[in-house]
PAMIDO-347618 format. One record per residue: residue number from 0; residue in one letter; x, y, z of N, C-alpha, C in turn. Coordinates in pm, whole numbers, plus 50000, padded with zeros to 5 digits. Atoms other than C-alpha are relative to their C-alpha. Layout:
N
<i = NUM aa = a n_x = X n_y = Y n_z = Z ca_x = X ca_y = Y ca_z = Z c_x = X c_y = Y c_z = Z>
...
! end
This chain:
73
<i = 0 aa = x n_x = 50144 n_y = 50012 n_z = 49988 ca_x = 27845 ca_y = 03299 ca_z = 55086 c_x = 49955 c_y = 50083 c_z = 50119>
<i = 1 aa = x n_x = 50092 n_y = 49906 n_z = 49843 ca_x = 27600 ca_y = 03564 ca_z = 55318 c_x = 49909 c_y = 50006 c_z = 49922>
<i = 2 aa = x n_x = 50166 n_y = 49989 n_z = 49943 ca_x = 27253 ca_y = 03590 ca_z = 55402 c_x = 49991 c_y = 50135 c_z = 50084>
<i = 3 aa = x n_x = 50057 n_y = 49858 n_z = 49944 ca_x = 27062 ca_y = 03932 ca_z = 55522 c_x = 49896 c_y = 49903 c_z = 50104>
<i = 4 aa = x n_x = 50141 n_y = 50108 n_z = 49913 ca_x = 26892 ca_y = 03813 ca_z = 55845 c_x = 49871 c_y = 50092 c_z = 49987>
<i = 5 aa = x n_x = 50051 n_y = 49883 n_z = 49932 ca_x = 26759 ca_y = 04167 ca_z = 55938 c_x = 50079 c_y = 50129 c_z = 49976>
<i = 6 aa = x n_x = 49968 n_y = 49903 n_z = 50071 ca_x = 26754 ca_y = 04514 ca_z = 55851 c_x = 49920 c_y = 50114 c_z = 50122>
<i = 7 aa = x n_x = 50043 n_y = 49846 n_z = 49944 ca_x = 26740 ca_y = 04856 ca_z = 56069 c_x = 50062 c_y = 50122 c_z = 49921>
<i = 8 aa = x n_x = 49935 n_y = 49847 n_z = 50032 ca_x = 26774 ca_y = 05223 ca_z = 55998 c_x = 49996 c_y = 50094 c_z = 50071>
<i = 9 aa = x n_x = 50047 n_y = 49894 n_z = 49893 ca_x = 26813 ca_y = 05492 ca_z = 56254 c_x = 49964 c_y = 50119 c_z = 49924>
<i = 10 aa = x n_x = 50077 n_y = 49882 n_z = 50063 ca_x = 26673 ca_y = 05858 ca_z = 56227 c_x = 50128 c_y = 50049 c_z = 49943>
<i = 11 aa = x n_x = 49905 n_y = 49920 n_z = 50047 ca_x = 27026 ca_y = 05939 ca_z = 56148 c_x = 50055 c_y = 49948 c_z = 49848>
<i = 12 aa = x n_x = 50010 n_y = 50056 n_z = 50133 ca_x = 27053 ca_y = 05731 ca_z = 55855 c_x = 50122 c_y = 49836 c_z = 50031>
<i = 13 aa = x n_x = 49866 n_y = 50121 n_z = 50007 ca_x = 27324 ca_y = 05440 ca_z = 55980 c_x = 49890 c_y = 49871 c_z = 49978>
<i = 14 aa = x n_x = 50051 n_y = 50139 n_z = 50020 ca_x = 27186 ca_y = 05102 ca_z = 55858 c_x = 50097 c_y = 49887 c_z = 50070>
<i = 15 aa = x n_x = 49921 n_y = 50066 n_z = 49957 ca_x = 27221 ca_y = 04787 ca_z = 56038 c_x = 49958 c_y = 49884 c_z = 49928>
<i = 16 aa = x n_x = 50046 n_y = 50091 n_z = 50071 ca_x = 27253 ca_y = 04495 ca_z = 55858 c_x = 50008 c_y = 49835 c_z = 50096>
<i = 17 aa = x n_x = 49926 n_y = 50097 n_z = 49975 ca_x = 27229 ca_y = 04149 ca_z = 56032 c_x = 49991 c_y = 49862 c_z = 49916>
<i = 18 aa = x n_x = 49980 n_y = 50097 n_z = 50076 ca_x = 27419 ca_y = 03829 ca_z = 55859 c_x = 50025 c_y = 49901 c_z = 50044>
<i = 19 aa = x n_x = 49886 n_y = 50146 n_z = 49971 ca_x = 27548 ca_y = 03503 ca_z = 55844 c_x = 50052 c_y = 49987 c_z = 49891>
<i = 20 aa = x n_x = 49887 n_y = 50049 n_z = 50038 ca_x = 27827 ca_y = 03395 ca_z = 55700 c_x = 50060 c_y = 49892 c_z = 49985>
<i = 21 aa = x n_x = 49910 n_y = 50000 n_z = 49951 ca_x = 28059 ca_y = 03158 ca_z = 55649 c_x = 50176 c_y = 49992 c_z = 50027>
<i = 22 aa = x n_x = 49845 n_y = 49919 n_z = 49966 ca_x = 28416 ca_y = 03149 ca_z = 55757 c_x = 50086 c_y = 49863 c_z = 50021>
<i = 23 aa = x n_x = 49927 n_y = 50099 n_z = 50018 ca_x = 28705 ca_y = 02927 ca_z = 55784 c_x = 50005 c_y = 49873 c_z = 50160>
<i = 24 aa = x n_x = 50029 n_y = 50048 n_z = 49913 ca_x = 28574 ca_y = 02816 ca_z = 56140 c_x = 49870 c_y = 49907 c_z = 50007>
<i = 25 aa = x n_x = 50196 n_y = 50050 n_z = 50040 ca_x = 28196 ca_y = 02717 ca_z = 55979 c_x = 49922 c_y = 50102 c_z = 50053>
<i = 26 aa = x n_x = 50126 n_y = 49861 n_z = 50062 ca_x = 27898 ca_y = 02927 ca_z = 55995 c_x = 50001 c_y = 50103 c_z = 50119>
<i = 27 aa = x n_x = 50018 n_y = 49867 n_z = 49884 ca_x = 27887 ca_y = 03278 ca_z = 56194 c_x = 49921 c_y = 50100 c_z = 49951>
<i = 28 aa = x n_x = 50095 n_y = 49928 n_z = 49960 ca_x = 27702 ca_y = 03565 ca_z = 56267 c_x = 50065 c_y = 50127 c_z = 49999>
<i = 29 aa = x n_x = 49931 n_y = 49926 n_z = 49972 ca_x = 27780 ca_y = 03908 ca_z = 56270 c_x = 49874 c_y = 50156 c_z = 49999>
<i = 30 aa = x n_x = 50092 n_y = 49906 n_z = 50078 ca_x = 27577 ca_y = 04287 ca_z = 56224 c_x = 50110 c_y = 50051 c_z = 49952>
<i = 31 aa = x n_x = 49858 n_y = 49901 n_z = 50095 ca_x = 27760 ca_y = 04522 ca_z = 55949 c_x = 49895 c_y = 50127 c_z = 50030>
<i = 32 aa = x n_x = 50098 n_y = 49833 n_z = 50048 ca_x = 27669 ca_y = 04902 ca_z = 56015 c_x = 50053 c_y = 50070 c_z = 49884>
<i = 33 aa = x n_x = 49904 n_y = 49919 n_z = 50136 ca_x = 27746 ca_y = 05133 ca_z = 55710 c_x = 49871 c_y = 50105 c_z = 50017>
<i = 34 aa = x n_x = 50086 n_y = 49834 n_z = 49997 ca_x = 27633 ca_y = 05519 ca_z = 55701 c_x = 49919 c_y = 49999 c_z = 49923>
<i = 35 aa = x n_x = 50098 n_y = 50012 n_z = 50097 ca_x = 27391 ca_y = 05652 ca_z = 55464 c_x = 50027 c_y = 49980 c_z = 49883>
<i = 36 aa = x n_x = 49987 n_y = 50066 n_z = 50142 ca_x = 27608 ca_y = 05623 ca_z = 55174 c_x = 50023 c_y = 49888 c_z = 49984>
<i = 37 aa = x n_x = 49962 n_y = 50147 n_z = 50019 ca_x = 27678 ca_y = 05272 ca_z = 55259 c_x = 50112 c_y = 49956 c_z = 49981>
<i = 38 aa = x n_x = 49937 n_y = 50053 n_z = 49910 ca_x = 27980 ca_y = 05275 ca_z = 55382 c_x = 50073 c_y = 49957 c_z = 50114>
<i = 39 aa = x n_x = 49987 n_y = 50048 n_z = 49896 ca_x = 28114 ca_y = 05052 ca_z = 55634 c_x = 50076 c_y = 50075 c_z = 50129>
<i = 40 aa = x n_x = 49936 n_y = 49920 n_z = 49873 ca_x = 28147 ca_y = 05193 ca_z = 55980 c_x = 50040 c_y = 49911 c_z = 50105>
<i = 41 aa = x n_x = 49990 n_y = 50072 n_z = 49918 ca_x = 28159 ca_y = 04894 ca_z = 56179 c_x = 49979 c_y = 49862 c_z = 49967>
<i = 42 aa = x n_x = 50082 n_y = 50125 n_z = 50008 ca_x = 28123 ca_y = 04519 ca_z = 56194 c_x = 49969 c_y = 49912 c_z = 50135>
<i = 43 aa = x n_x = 50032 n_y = 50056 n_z = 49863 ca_x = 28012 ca_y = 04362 ca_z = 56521 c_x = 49975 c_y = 49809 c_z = 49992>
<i = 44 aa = x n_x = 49986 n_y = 50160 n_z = 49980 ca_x = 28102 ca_y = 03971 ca_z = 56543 c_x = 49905 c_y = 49955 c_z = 50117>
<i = 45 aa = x n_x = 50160 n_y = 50063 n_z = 49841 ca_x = 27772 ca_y = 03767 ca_z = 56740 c_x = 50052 c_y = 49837 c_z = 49943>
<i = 46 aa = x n_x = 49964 n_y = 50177 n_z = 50030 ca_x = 27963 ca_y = 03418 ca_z = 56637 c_x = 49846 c_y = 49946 c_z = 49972>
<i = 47 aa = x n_x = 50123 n_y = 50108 n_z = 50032 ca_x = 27656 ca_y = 03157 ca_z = 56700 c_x = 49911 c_y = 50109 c_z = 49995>
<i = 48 aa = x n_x = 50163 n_y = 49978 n_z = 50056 ca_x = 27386 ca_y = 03399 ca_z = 56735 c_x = 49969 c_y = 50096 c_z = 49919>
<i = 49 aa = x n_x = 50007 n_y = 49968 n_z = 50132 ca_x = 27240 ca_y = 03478 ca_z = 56466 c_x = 49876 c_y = 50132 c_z = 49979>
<i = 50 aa = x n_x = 50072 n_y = 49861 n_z = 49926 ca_x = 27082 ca_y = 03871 ca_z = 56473 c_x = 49848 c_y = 49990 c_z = 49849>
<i = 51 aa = x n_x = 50079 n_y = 50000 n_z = 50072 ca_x = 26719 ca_y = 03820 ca_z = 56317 c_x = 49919 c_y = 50145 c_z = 49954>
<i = 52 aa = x n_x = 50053 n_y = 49847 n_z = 50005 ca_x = 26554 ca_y = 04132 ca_z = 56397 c_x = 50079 c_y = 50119 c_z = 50077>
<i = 53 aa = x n_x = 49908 n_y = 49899 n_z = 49957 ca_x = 26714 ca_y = 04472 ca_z = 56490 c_x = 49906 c_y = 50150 c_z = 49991>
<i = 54 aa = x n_x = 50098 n_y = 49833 n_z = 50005 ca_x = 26586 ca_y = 04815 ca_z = 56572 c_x = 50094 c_y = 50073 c_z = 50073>
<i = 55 aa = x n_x = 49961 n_y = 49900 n_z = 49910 ca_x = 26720 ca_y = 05128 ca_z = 56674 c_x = 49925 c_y = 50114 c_z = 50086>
<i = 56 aa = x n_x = 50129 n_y = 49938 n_z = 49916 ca_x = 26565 ca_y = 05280 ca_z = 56991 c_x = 50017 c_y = 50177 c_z = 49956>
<i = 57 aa = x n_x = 50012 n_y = 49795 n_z = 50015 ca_x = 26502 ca_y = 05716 ca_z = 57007 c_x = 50160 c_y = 50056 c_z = 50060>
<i = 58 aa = x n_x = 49873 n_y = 49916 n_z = 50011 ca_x = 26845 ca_y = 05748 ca_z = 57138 c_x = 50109 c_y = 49932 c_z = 49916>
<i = 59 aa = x n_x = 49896 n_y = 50060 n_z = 50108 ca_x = 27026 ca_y = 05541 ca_z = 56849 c_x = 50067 c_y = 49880 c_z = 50021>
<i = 60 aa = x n_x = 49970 n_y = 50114 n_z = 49994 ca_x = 27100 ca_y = 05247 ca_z = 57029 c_x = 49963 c_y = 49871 c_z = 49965>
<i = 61 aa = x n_x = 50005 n_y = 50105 n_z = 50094 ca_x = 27130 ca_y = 04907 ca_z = 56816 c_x = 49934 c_y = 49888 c_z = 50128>
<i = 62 aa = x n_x = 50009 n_y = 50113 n_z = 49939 ca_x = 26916 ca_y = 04626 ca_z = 56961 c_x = 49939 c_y = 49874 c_z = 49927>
<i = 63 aa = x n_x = 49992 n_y = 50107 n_z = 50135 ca_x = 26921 ca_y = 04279 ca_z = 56810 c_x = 49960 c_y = 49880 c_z = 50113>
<i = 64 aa = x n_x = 50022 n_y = 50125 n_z = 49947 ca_x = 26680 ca_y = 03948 ca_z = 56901 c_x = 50063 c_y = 49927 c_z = 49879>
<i = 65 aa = x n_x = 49970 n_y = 50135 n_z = 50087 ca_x = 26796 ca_y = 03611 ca_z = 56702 c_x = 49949 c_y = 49867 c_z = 50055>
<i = 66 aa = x n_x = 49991 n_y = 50126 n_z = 50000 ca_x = 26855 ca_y = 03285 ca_z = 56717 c_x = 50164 c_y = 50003 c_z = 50044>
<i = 67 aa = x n_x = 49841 n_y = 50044 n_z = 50003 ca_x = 27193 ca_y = 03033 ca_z = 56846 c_x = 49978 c_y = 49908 c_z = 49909>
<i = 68 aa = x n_x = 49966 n_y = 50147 n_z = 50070 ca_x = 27316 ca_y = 02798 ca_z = 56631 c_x = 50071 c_y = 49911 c_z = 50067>
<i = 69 aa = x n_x = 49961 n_y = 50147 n_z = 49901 ca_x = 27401 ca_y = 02461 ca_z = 56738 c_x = 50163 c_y = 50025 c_z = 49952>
<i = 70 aa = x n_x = 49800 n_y = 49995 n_z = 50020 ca_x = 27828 ca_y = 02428 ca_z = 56793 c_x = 50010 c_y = 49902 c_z = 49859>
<i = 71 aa = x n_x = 49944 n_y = 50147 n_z = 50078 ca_x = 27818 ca_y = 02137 ca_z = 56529 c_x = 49929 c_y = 50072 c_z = 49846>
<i = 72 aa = x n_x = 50040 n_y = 49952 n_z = 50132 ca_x = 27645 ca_y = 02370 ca_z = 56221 c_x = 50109 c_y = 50143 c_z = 49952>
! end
């Protein structure tokens, strides 16, 4: 089971996707980047917090507000 929290695209074309998940620990967090053909270049583990919105600034760097999730969900 995943959820799309949030969605960027830089000028260069890398999409960032952020999700939740979950996993054999209970629910996590993570962003997936993948190029323009979509695919995966990276996955960046954010455990509890959970990446809602995401943008990439003019020099390509990924920045991500959210939410935490509580230890017990």
């Amino acid at each position: 089971l995943c959820s799309v929290a949030g969605v960027a695209a830089s000028r260069e074309g890398m999409v960032a996707l952020g999700i939740g998940f979950a996993s054999a620990n209970g629910n996590t967090s993570g962003i997936r980047l993948v190029d323009r053909d979509g695919k995966p270049v990276r996955f960046i583990e954010t455990g509890r917090h959970v990446p809602i919105q995401l943008v990439f600034d003019k020099n390509g760097d990924l920045w991500a507000a959210g939410w935490e999730r509580d230890p017990l969900s």
